[in-house]
Every structure is written in structure tokens, then in C-alpha cells.
C-alpha positions as CSV (number, residue, x, y, z in Angstrom):
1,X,5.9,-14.6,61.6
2,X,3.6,-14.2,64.4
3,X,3.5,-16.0,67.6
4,X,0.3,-18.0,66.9
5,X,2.1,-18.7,64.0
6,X,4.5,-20.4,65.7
7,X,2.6,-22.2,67.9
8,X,0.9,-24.2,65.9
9,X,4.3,-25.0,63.5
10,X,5.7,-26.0,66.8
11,X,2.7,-28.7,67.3
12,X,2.7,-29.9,64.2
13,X,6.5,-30.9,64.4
14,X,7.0,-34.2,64.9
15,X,9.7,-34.2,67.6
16,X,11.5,-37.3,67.3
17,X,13.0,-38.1,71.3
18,X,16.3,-39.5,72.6
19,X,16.8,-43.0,71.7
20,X,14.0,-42.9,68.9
21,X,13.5,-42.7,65.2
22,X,11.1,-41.3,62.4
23,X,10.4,-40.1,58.9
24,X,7.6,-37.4,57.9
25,X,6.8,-35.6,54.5
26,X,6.3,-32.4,56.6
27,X,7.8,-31.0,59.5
28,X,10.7,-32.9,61.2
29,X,12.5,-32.0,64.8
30,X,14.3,-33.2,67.5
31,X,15.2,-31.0,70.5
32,X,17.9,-31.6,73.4
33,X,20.7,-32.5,71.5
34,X,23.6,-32.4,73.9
35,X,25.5,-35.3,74.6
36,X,23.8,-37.4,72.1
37,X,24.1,-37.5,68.1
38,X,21.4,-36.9,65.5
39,X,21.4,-38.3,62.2
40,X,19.2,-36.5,59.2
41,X,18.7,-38.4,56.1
42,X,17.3,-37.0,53.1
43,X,15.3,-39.7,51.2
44,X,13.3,-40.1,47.5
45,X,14.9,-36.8,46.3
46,X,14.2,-34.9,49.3
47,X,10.5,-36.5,49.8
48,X,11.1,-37.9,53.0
49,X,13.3,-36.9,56.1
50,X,14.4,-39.4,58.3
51,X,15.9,-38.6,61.9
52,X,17.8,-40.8,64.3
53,X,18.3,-39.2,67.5
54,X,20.5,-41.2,70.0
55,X,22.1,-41.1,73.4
56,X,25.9,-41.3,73.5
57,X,25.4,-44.5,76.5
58,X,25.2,-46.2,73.7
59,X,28.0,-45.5,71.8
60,X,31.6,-47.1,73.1
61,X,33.9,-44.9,74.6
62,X,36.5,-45.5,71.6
63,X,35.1,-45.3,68.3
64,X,36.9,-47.0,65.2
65,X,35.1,-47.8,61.4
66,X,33.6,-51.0,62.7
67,X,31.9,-49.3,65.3
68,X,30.9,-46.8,63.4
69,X,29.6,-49.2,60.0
70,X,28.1,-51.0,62.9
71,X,25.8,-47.7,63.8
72,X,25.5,-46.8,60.1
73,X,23.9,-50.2,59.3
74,X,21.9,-50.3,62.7
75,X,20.9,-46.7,61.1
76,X,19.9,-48.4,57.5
77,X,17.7,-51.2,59.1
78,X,15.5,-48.4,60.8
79,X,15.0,-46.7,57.5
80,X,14.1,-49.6,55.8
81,X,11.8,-50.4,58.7
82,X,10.0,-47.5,57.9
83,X,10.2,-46.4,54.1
84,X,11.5,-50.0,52.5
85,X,11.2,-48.9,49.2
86,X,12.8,-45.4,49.6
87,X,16.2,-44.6,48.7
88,X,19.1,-42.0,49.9
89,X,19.5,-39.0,47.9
């Protein structure tokens, strides 16, 4: 692949930033994951990909499962936000 190549699939990704969420058909990114967590879903048998890209502040310093089904339904709200009549494949 050439370098103008690329270059323009690196402007067409959407880059999705800390503390943010989005879904595309296309191209789907998110860069300067460090201390942070990402979260990829695949959705309407791969039509859609949705990321969740957050900053560990806002994660407690001890996790246990109702933290955690806390975030996973903080999670579900933004993706039915965006797609409401997609589904998780």
C-alpha cells in the first residue's frame, strides 16, 4: 500500500476520542489507548461498529460485577442512543 494510500484511509477514519462514543459502516478508530479501556461492538451482523473509548478516572479503583453491569448498561444506553433498532451480533 502506498503512502498516499494511507493518508487518505487515515482521514477517513473516524477516530472516536477519550471519553467519547460512535458507530460507522466504514472505517472505525480510536488512538491513545493507555490507561483507558476501549470497547468494540459488532452490531446488525457485522453492519455497524460501535466504539466506547473511556478514561480509567472514571472507573473506581475497585471493580466488582455491579460496577462493571453498571458500565456495561451505561455502554447499552449509548448504543441505543445511536443505532436503537440495531442489535449485537
Amino acid at each position: 500500500m502506498s503512502s498516499t494510500t494511507i493518508n487518505k484511509i487515515n482521514k477517513l477514519i473516524n477516530d472516536i476520542e477519550m471519553d467519547h462514543f460512535g458507530s460507522s459502516t466504514d472505517w472505525l478508530g480510536t488512538t491513545g489507548i493507555n490507561a483507558c479501556v476501549g470497547f468494540i461492538i459488532l452490531l446488525n451482523n457485522n453492519e455497524h461498529i460501535f466504539i466506547e473509548h473511556r478514561s480509567d478516572i472514571y472507573f473506581p479503583s475497585e471493580l466488582n460485577l455491579d460496577n462493571v453491569r453498571l458500565c456495561f448498561k451505561n455502554i447499552a444506553k449509548h448504543v441505543s442512543r445511536i443505532l436503537p433498532e440495531s442489535s449485537i451480533t
